[in-house]
N, C-alpha and C positions, 0 to 999 in steps of 0.2 A: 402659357403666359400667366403669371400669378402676380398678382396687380393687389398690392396694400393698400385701401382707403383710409386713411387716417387722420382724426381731428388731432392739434396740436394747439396748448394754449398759444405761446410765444407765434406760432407764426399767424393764427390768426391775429390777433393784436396786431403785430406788425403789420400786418396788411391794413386792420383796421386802422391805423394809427398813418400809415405813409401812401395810402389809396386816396382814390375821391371818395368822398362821405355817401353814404349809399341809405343816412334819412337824417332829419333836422337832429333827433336826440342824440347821435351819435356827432355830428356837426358841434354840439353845444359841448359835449363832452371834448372834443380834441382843442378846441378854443379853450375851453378851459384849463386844459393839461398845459397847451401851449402857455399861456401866461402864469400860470405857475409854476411850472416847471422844465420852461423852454429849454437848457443846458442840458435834462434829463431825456427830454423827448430829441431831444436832435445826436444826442450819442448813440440814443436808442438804432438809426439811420443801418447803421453798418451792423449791426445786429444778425443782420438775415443773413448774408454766404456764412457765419461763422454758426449759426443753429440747423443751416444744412448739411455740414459736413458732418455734423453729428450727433443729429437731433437727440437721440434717447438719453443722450447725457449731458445736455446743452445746459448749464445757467449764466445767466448774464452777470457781465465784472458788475454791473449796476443792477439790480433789479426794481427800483423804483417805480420806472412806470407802469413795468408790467402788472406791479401788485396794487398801484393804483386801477389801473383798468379792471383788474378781476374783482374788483368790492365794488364796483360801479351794478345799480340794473340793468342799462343800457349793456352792457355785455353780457350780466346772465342771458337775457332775453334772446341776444346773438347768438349766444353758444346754446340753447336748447330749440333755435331754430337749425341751427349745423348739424345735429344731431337728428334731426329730422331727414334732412337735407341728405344727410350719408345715405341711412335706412333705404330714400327713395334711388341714390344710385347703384347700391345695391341689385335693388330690387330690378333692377332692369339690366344690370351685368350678367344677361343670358349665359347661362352653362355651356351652350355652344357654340360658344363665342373660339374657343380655344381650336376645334374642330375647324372650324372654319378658316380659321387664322394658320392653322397647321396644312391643309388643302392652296392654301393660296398662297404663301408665304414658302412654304416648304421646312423652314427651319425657322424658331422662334424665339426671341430672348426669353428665360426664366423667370426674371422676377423686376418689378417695378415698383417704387411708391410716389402713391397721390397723396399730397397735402390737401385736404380738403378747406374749402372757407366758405361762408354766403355767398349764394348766389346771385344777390346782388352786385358781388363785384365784379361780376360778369369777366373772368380771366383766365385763362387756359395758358398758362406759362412754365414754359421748357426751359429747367435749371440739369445742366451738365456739368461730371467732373471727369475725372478719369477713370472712376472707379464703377459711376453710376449717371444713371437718369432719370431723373425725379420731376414730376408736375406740380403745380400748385391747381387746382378746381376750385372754379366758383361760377359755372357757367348755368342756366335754366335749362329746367325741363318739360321740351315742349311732350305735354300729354300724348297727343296726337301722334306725333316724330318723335319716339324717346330716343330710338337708334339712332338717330342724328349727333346725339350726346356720346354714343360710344363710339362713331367714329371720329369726329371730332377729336376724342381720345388716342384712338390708334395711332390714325395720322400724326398726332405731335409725336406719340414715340418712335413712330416708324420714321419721321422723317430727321429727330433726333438723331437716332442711331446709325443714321445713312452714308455713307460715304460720301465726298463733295466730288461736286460735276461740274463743269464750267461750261460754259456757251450752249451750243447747238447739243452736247453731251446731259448737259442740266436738262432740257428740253423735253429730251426722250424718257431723261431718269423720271421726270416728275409727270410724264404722261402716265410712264408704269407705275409709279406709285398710285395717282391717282385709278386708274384700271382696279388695281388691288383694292384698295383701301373704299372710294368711292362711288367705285361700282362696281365690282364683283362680292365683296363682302358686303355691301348695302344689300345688293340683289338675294343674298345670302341668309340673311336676319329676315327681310321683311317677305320672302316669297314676292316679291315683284324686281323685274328688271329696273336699273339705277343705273343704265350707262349714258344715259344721257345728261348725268352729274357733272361738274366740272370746270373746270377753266376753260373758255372758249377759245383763247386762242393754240389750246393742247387736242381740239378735239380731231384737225384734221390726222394727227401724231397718231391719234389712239385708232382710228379706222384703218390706218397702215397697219401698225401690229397689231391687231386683233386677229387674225390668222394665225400668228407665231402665240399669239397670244391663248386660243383656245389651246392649241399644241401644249403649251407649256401645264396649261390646265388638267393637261391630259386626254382630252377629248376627243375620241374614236373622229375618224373624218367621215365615218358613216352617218354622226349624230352631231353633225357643225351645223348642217340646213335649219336642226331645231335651235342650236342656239345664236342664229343667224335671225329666224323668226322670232325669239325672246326679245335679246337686244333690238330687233328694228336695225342690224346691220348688215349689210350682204356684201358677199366680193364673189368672186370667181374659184371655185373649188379645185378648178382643174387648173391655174395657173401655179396652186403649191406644193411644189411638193412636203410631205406629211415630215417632220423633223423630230420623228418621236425621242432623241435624246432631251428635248426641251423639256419634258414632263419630268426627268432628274433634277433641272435645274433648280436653285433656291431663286430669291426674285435677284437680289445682286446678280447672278453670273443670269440669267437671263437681260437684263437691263445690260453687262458689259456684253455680251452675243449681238441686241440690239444695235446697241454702238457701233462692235467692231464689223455690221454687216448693213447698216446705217445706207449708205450706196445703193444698195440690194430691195430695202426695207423702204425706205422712203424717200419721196423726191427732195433733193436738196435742196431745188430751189424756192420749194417751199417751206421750207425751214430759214432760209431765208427773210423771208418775207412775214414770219413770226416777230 
């Protein structure tokens, strides 16, 4: 997965300019833009689908406001905190992360780009076309949990790029997604088990397939007992039998197996009752 970090003047701006104000001098500055140049800034609006479809060659029919906001302090000051800002996500977008992603995922989209903005504006937002899918960042990094910040990440592309589920089908996809993403790739990053992450009302979902689910991992049934004892999840070894095709599977044709054996897998009537 090759994942572009990228600061861009115009779409910061636009965030900065159609966001909530994320401090007083930036507040003063949009009051201000607004009463003098309200017809400029409100054109500005629609600005954003048309500088994603093309960012590298994007200029605006107006450019007015944007070259007002760039002569401002208050936006130096923004943009040499963004720049910080990358360096730190950078810096914690582990090298084997990919690895990891390719063990549990089995097959991986190529390539990505992230709009990067302040962290202030605290936003993780999934822009899709047909071509591509693209984030905009501006989320904090907790010291502590930086990996929280890359899954965070994964999750919106993974869940971008997913095929749509409906009902009791949705249920199962976004247990396995969650498994993937929330706790086996957490577990992954930080050397400690994370399956007890999640949506509460998915966790009964995930302790049904987590059987099919180490399978799919590939995991010997000689060496389940240990990751029965990791997670803190246990079933009965001898009621499965071992489905070694599942360790072929990508996580889609895994997630449709779940589905189409759903009866098999899980009690329905407690899916039900989800």
């Amino acid at each position: 997965m090759n994942i572009k970090f990228i600061v861009n003047d115009y779409i910061l701006i636009w965030n900065l300019l159609f966001r909530a104000s994320i401090s007083e001098s930036t507040h003063k500055l949009k009051q201000k833009l607004w009463t003098n140049y309200k017809n400029e800034y409100n054109a500005a609006y629609k600005d954003k689908n048309l500088m994603l479809k093309d960012i590298k060659n994007y200029i605006p029919d107006d450019d007015t406001i944007y070259n007002l906001v760039m002569e401002t302090k208050e936006y130096q000051k923004l943009k040499k905190e963004l720049e910080k800002y990358r360096l730190e996500v950078l810096k914690i977008w582990n090298k084997q992360i990919n690895t990891y992603l390719t063990k549990i995922l089995k097959k991986i989209p190529q390539e990505y780009t992230i709009f990067l903005v302040n962290e202030d504006f605290d936003v993780l937002e999934t822009i899709k076309d047909q071509e591509q899918t693209m984030l905009i960042l501006g989320k904090k990094i907790n010291k502590q949990d930086s990996y929280k910040l890359i899954i965070d990440i994964i999750m919106s592309l993974i869940k971008s790029t997913q095929k749509v589920y409906q009902d009791k089908n949705k249920l199962i996809a976004d247990a396995i997604t969650e498994m993937a993403i929330y706790n086996e790739l957490a577990t992954n990053l930080t050397n400690n088990s994370h399956y007890f992450m999640g949506h509460a009302n998915l966790a009964y979902i995930k302790r049904q397939i987590y059987p099919y689910w180490l399978m799919y991992l590939g995991i010997e049934k000689n060496d389940m007992s240990k990751y029965m004892s990791r997670d803190k999840i246990a079933f009965n070894l001898e009621k499965y039998p071992y489905e070694k095709q599942l360790q072929d599977y990508t996580l889609e044709e895994f997630i449709d197996f779940c589905i189409r054996h759903r009866k098999y897998i899980i009690k329905e009537e407690c899916l039900e009752l989800i």
